[in-house]
N, C-alpha and C positions, 0 to 999 in steps of 0.2 A: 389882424385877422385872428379870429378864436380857436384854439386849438381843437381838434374833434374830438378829445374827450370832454369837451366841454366844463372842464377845469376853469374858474376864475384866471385870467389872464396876471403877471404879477407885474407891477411895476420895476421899472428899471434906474436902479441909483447908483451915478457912476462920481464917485466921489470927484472926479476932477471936473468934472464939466459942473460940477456944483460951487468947488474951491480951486479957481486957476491955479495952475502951479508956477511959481516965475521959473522962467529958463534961468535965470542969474544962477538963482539957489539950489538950483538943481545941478549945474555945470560948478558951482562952489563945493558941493556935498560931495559928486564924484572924482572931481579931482584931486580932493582932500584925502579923501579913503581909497581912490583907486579903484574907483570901484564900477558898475553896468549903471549907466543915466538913465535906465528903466528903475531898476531897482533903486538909484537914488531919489527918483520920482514918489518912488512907494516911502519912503523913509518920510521924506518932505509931507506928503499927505497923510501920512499916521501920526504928525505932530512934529517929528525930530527934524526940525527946519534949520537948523545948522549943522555943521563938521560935529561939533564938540557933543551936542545931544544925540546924531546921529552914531558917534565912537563909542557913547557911552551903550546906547541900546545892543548895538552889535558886538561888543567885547565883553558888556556885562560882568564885571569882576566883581569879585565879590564884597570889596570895599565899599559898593554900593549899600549894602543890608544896611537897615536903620537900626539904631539902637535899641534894644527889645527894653532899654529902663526907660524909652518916652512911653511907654504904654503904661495908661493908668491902671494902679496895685501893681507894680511889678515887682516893686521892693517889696510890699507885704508878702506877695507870693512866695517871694523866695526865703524871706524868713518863716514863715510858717512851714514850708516843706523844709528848709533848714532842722528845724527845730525837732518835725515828725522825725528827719532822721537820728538826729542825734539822740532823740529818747525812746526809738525802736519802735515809736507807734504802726500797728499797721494801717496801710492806707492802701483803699481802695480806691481803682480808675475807673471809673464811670461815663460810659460812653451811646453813643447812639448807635444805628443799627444801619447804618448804608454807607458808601464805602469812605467816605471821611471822618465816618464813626469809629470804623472799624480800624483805618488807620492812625488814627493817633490812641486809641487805647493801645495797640503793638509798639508804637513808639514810647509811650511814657512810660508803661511797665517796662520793657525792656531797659528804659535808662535809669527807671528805679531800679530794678534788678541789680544793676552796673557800680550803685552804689552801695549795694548790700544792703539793700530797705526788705522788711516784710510789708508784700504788695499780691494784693489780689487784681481782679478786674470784673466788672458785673457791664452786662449789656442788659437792659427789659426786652421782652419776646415782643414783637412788633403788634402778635392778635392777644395774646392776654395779658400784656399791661399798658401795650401803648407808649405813644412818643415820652419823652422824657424822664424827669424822677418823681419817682412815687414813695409816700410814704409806706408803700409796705415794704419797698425795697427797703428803704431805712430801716426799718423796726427788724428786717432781715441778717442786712449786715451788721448794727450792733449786735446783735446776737452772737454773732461768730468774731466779734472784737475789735471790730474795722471803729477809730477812732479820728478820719480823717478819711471823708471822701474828698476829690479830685475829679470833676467834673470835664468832658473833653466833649467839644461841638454839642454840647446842649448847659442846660439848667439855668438861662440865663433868664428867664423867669419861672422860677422852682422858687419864688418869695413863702408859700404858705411851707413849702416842706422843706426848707433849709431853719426855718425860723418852729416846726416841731422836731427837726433833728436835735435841735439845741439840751430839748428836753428829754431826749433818751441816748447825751454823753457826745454828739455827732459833729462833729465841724467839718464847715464846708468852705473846698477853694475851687472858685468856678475858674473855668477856663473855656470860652466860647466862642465863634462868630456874626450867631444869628442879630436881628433887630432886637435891642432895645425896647423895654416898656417902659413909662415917666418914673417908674421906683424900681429899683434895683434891688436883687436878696441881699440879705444882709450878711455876708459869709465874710470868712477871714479875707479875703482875696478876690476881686470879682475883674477878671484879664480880659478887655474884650476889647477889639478895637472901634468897634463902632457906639461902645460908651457917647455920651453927650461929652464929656467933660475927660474926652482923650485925647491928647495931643499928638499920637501916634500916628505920622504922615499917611503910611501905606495901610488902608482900608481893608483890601480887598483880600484878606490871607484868609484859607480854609482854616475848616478847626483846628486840621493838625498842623495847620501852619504857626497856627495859636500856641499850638503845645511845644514847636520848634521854638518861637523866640522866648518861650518860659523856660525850656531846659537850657537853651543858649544863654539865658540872664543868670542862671546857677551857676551852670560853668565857670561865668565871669565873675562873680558875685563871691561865691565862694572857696572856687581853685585857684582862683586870681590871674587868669588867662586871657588873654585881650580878645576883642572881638571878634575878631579877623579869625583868631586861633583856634577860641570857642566855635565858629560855623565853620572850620575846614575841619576837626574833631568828627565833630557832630553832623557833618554831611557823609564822612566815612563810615557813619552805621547806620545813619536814618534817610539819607533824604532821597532811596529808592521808594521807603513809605509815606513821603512826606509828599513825593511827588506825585504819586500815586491818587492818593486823599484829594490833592490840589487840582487837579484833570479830572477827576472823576466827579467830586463839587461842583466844577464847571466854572471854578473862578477862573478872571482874569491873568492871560500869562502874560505880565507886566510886570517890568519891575522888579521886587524881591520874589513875586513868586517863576518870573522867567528866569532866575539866577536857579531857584531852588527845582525848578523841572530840567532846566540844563543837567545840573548835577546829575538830581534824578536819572533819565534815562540812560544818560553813560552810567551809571552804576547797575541798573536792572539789565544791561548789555552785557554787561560781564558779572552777573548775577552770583555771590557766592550763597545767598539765602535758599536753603533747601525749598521752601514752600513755596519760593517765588519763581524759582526754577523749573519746579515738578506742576506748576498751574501752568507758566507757557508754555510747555511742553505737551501737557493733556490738550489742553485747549486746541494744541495745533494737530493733536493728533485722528485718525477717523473711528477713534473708540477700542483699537485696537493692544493689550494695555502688552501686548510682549515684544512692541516694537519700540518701549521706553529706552532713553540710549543712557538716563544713571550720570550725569554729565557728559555724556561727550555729542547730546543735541546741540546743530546747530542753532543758536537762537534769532527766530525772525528777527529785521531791524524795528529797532523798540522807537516807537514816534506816541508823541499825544494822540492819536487817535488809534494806531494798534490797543494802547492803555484805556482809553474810553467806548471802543467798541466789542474788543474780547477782554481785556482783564475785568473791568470793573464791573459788565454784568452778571459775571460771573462768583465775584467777591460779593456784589450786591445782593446775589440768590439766595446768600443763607440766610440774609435778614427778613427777605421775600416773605419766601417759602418754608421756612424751618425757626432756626433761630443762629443771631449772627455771629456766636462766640465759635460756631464753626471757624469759620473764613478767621478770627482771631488765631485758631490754636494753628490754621493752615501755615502762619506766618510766626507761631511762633518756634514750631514745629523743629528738632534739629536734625530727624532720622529723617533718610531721603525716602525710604521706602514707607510711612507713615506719611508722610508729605505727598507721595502721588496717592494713598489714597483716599487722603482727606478732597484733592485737587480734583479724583473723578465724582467725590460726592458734591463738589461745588458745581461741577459741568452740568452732572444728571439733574441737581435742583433750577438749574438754569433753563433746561428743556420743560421742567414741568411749568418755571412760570413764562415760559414762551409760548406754551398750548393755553395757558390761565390768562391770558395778555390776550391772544388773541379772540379768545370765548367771550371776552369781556369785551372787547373793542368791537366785533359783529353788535352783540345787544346794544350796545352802547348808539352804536351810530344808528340801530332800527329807533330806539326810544327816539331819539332825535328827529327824527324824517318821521315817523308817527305822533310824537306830540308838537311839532311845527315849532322846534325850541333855535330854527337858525333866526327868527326875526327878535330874537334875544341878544343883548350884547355881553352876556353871560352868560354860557352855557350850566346847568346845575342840574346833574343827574343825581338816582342815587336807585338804590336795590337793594334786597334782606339778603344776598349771599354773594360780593362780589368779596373779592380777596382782597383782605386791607393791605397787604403788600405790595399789589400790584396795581392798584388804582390809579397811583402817580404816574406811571408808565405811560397807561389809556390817556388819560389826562394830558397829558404833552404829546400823544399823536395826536387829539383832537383839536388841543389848540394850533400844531401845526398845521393840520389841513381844513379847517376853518376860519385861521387865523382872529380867531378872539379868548378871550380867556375861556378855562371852563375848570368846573371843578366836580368832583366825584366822590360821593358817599356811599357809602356799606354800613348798613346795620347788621351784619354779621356777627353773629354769637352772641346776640341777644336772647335764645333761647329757643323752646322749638314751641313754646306758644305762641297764641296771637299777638301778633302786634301791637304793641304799648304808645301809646303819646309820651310815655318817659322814654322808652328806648332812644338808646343814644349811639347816634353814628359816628364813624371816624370817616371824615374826607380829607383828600388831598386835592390843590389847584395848582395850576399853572397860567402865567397870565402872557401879555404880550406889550412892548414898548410903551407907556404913553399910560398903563393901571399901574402901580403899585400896591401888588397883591395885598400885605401886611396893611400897609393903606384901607385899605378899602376892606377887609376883614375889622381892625380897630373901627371904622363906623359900624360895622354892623355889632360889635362890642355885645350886646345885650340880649343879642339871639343865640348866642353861641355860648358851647360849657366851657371852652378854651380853642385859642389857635397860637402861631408863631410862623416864624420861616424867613423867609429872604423877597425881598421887590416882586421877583417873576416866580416863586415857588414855593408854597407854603401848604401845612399841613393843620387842620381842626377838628374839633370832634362838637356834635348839634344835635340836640335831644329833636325825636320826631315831628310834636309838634310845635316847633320854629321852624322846620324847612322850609315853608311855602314863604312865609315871613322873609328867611333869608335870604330866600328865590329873590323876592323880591326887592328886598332894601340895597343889597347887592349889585341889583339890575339897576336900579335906582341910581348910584352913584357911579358903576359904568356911564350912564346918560350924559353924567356930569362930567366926568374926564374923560371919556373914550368918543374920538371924531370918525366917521365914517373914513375916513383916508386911514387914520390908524391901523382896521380892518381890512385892507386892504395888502395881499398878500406882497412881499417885496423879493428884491434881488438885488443884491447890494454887490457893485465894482468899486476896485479901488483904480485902475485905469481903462483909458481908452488906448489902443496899442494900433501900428500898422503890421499888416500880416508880416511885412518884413523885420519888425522884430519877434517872431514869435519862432526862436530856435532854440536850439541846444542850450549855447554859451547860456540865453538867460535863465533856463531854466535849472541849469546849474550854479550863478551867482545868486538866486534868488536864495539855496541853501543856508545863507548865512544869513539870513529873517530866523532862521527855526532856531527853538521849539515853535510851534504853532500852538494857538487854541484860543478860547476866547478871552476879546482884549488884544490880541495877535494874530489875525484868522490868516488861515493860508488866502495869498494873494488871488482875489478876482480882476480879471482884465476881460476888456468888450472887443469884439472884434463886429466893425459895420461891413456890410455888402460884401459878404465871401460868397463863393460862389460852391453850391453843392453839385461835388463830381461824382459819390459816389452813395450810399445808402444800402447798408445789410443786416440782417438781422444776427444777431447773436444768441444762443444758448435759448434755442426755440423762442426767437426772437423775445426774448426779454429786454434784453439791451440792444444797442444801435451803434453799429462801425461806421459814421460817415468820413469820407474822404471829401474836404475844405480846401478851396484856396483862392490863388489869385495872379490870372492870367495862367504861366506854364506850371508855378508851382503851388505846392501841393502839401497838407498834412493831415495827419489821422487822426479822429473826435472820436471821443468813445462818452454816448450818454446812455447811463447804468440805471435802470429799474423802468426806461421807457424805449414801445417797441416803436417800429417805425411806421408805423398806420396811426400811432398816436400823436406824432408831432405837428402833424398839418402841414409840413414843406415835403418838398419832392426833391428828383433830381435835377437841375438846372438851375433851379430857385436861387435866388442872391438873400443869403440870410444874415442875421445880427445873432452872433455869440458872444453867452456869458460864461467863461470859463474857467479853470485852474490848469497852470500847466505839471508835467507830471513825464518824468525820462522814462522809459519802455526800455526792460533792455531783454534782448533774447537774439540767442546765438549767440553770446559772446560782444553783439554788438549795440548801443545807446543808441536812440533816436526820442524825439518829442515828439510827444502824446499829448493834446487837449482833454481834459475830463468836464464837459459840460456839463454846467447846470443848471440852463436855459436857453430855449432857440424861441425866435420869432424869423418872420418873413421881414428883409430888410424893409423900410419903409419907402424907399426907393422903386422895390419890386410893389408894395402893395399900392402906389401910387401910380405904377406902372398897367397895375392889373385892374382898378378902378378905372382908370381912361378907357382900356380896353369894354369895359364890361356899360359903361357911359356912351361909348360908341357905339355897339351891339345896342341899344335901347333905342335910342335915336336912328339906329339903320330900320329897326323894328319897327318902330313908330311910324314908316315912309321916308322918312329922311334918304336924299341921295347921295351916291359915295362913289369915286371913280374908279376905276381898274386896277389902280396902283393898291390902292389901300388890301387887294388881294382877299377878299370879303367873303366871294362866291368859293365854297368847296370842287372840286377836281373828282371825278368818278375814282380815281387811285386815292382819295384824299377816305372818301366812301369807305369804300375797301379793308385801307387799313384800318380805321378804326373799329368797321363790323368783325374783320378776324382778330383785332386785340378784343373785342366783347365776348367774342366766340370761345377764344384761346383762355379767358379769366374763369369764361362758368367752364371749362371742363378741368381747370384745377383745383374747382369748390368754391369760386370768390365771386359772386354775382353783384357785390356792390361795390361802386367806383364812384369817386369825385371827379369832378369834372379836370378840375387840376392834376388829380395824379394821374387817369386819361392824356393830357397832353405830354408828361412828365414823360411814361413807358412809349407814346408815341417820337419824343424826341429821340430816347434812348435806344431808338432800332431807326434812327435817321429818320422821321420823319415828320419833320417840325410843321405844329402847328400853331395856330393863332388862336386867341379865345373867341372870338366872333363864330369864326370860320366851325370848331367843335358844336360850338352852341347850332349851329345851322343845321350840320349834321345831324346833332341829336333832335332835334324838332322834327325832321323829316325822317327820316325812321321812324321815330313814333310816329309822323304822319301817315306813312305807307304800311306802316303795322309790319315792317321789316322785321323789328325787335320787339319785345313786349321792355315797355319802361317804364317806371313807377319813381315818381319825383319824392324821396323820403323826407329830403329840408334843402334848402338852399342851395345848388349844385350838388346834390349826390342824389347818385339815382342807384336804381336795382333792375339789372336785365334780366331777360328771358330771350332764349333765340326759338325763332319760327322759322321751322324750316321750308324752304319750297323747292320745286323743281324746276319752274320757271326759270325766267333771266327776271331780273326786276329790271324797270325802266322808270329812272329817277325822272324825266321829263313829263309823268303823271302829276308832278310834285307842283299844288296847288304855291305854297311856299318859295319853291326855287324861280316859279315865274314870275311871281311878285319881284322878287330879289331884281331878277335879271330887266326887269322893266324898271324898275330904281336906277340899276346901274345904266343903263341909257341915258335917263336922262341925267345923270351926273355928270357923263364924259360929254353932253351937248355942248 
């Protein structure tokens, strides 16, 4: 049954009913580790299908970290930075502008620093130079004597301007994550781990995860400190910003980079970094800047998602909005009180591009629904004045809530004359499962001034007239690899559970899955046919308190950003939730909390409610029906439902579904049937009792008439039909 805001319905993927789980391996897993057969369930279905893999995930030591010498150049790398130091060259960090940009330039300067190098850092301003390295930046920094750039999350195709740096004195060691082009620049050192011709197991490391195993290979390389020695070092200065970069990316927490966000957040917990300090602290604060506690705030608890919904858009802002060496000098910052107020200028640029976000995403979604661009399997806007910093943002709500890719251009600061067929736009895309973005940009190769990026996220720049071209060739090979199922919105469990496991205990052993984040998500579980006991609105009904269960007992659901006239179930309804669980504690006392992030009507109820609604046609139709079936409505049956109609228009609410109608009528004892409502309402409107206007498919809009009279429902053309049906039923 369709929800009433008339939202796309999302499919439901519940990994186990996809991939059985043997009870063997699961009763093996938990009694190996001691551990909750729900939770060993999950472990089993994320892959780690034995004791020994399942130990390895949850204990994560650090002896796991791969050798940072299988990645290909890693010995050039470190002899050429070798060398820079030894002969005092200075060297510049060069980095990108969003927040895994931002944190491995903090990290590699600071451990150049460490070594007593003379080291600068240059970021490009996101609207006047644009993604990556530019030869003018070049021609900049030799000037000032920079003799060795150091490239961090970008320049892995910088081929034309590594190879003219050559010629005014400039050498280059890349250091990157992004995709791959078939030729590689030619620099002293090119780190990447997604090289063709890299041996380097673990893939999925952000940039400054990049920057980690290159300073981690020096350590070893040249202090002569073993591996192990080298990451426990080098996790005590860096890997609050390493984790940082790594969550904010949005890589995978797997593996080396689950070991390196472990770290991470126990270290941003007991934070001694001024800048990282004085940004939790503002962030958490209501603007008010003399209630700074100077360290003795206490710090909320630090999880991947506190780090990816208030640090990082907030570090993200200066690249935005301004320009990103902000948020670098935030961190690198060592005076506390310079540090909050570098922290309130990161807050205030984050409000401004919160208002620029949303300006752009209204337009956005009008062009859309005015140029009829959803029967596209590529959304491709563009506009002379959208903020190139904030495009990506729009860009992934769009492709969230249409679920197909889309991508967004600004010809911004092209000038304030007319419009050129040379002007050249900068867009950003985002895509969805099943395109790979980079993919599908490299076809379009010949419409475009340049692009780069990652599978689901990539950035380009497209002179004016190719847009429509692009429009095109783009849609074009969408056709080709994107299925109408693809576009269709999902919801992804990792179990089906019975309400009887959904307490406390598990929601407490589940603890030891975390870090969370992607490649790790926190655990979804289904719960079928619970039964809705209660339904309220919150915070002027924005969100929804419903009270869940089954039979006597009982648990609290909290679904956040949807009110309760949107969800389309009532109170009594047997529904199917998709959920995360989540401990509530207040008063001093723990109890579990559901945090939903999808309801449907169980299928059980809507097969229930079909028969009902199949029966009502066929009694409509003449069909006869006997007494039992309880068909014919009760003058009290009348009654109540005229004064719940009465009771809704004098609190302002004149429209009602038929469903929530029976819902409020059960919830003050007065159970009804759906035939039985249906009868009622016909007859009303037939005796013009109520004024009723049929808006779509069981909802309707009252008006009451009042009279003075008694009404006499036995006028009712309708009820005598009925009741001459029911005669000959019970014959």
């Amino acid at each position: 049954m369709a929800k009433q805001n008339n939202q796309k319905e999302k499919r439901w993927i519940v990994k186990s009913e996809h991939s059985p789980i043997p009870s063997s391996a699961v009763k093996e897993i938990a009694d190996g580790l001691g551990i909750n057969s729900t939770v060993a369930s999950l472990l089993y279905s994320r892959g780690f299908c034995d004791v020994a893999k399942a130990k390895d995930f949850i204990y994560m030591e650090s002896e796991l970290l791969c050798d940072p010498f299988l990645m290909a150049d890693m010995e050039r790398g470190v002899e050429r930075l070798r060398r820079a130091v030894d002969q005092g060259e200075k060297i510049t960090v060069y980095g990108d502008y969003d927040v895994d940009g931002v944190t491995a330039v903090c990290t590699l300067y600071l451990y150049l620093c460490s070594l007593g190098c003379k080291v600068d850092y240059y970021i490009p301003n996101r609207v006047g130079e644009g993604y990556g390295v530019s030869q003018s930046a070049i021609d900049t920094l030799a000037k000032e004597g920079t003799s060795l750039i150091i490239t961090v999350d970008t320049g892995i195709t910088a081929n034309e301007e590594v190879e003219y740096a050559k010629g005014v004195g400039v050498d280059f060691l890349i250091t990157d994550h992004h995709e791959c082009r078939s030729t590689l620049p030619e620099a002293s050192a090119v780190i990447n781990p997604h090289r063709p011709d890299c041996p380097y197991p673990f893939k999925e490391l952000a940039g400054v995860g990049v920057v980690f195993k290159f300073i981690s290979a020096y350590e070893e390389r040249i202090f002569g400190v073993s591996k192990l020695e080298a990451a426990r070092k080098l996790f005590e200065s860096y890997s609050d910003l390493v984790a940082i970069g790594t969550i904010a990316d949005v890589m995978p927490i797997r593996e080396e980079n689950r070991i390196i966000v472990k770290h991470g957040l126990r270290q941003i917990q007991n934070t001694s970094r001024p800048g990282l300090h004085a940004l939790i602290e503002v962030a958490s604060s209501r603007g008010d800047s003399h209630r700074y506690q100077y360290w003795g705030f206490d710090i909320p608890k630090i999880t991947s998602s506190y780090i990816g919904y208030t640090l990082a858009p907030r570090i993200n802002a200066a690249g935005r909005i301004h320009c990103a060496s902000v948020a670098v000098e935030l961190f690198l910052e060592e005076e506390l009180e310079r540090a909050y107020s570098i922290a309130e200028d990161l807050c205030r640029m984050n409000k401004e591009r919160q208002a620029e976000e949303n300006k752009i995403m209204q337009e956005a979604y009008a062009k859309i629904e005015a140029q009829g661009l959803l029967n596209d399997s590529v959304i491709v806007l563009d506009a002379d004045d959208w903020h190139h910093g904030v495009i990506g943002i729009v860009s992934s709500r769009i492709t969230e809530k249409y679920c197909r890719p889309s991508i967004l251009v600004s010809f911004e600061g092209n000038g304030d004359g007319e419009p050129s067929p040379e002007d050249v736009g900068k867009g950003s895309g985002r895509s969805i499962k099943g395109m790979n973005l980079v993919d599908a940009l490299m076809n379009c190769s010949d419409c475009l001034v340049k692009f780069g990026g990652h599978e689901l996220a990539a950035g380009l720049s497209v002179k004016r007239c190719e847009l429509e071209n692009f429009r095109r060739r783009i849609n074009e090979y969408a056709r080709e690899n994107l299925t109408e199922e693809d576009m269709i919105p999902t919801a992804e469990a990792d179990l089906a559970v019975d309400f009887s496991e959904v307490n406390l205990a598990l929601a407490k052993s589940l603890r030891m899955l975390e870090p969370y984040g992607v490649g790790n998500p926190v655990p979804h579980f289904v719960l079928y046919g619970v039964t809705v006991y209660e339904m309220t609105g919150v915070s002027d009904s924005k969100h929804t308190r419903l009270s869940v269960g089954c039979g006597a007992g009982s648990v609290t659901a909290m679904y956040f950003g949807h009110s309760p006239s949107s969800l389309g179930v009532y109170v009594g309804d047997r529904v199917d939730l998709l959920f995360n669980l989540d401990i509530n504690e207040w008063g001093g006392r723990e109890s579990v909390q559901l945090i939903v992030r999808d309801i449907r009507i169980a299928k059980s109820e809507e097969e229930r409610i079909s028969r009902e609604r199949e029966r009502f046609e066929e009694i409509w139709g003449g069909a006869p029906f006997t007494e039992s079936e309880n068909i014919l409505p009760t003058r009290d049956d009348f009654a109540a439902v005229y004064k719940l109609i009465a009771a809704s228009i004098r609190t302002g609410v004149n429209t009602l579904s038929h469903r929530d109608i029976i819902s409020r009528l059960s919830s003050s004892g007065n159970a009804m049937t759906y035939g039985r409502l249906k009868i009622i309402i016909l007859v009303l409107k037939e005796l013009n009792l109520v004024g009723i206007t049929d808006l779509s498919e069981e909802l309707y809009k009252f008006s009451i008439h009042y009279t003075a009279s008694k009404t006499r429902l036995d006028k009712s053309a309708i009820l005598r039909k009925l009741r001459s049906q029911q005669k000959r039923g019970t014959a």
